[in-house]
Residue, then its C-alpha position, 0 to 999 in steps of 0.5 A: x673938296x680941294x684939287x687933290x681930293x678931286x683928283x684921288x677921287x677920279x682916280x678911284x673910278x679908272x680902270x687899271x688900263x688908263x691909271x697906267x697911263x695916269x701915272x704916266x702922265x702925272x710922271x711927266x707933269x713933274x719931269x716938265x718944268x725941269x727940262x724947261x728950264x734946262x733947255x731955256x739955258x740952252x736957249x740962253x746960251x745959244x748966241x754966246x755958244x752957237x759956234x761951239x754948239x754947232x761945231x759938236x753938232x758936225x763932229 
């Protein structure tokens, strides 16, 4: 059985309650990786741009 199986198969024993909170958290993990990568260009940048990022920061 691969990871997937494993998983619809747990699923399948939730009650309505936590599969909300299931599909929330499976939500997330897809959204992650996304935002990681947004803020490492913040992170990236910061040196080069820290006078205009803390100049918007005070505005």
């Amino acid at each position: 059985m691969n990871t997937k199986e494993q998983i619809i198969q747990e699923i399948e024993h939730l009650p309505e309650p936590l599969l909300a909170e299931a599909l929330e958290f499976v939500r997330a993990l897809q959204v992650k990786p996304v935002e990681g990568k947004a803020f490492q260009a913040y992170l990236d940048s910061e040196e080069k741009w820290s006078e205009v990022y803390r100049r918007l920061a005070d505005s």
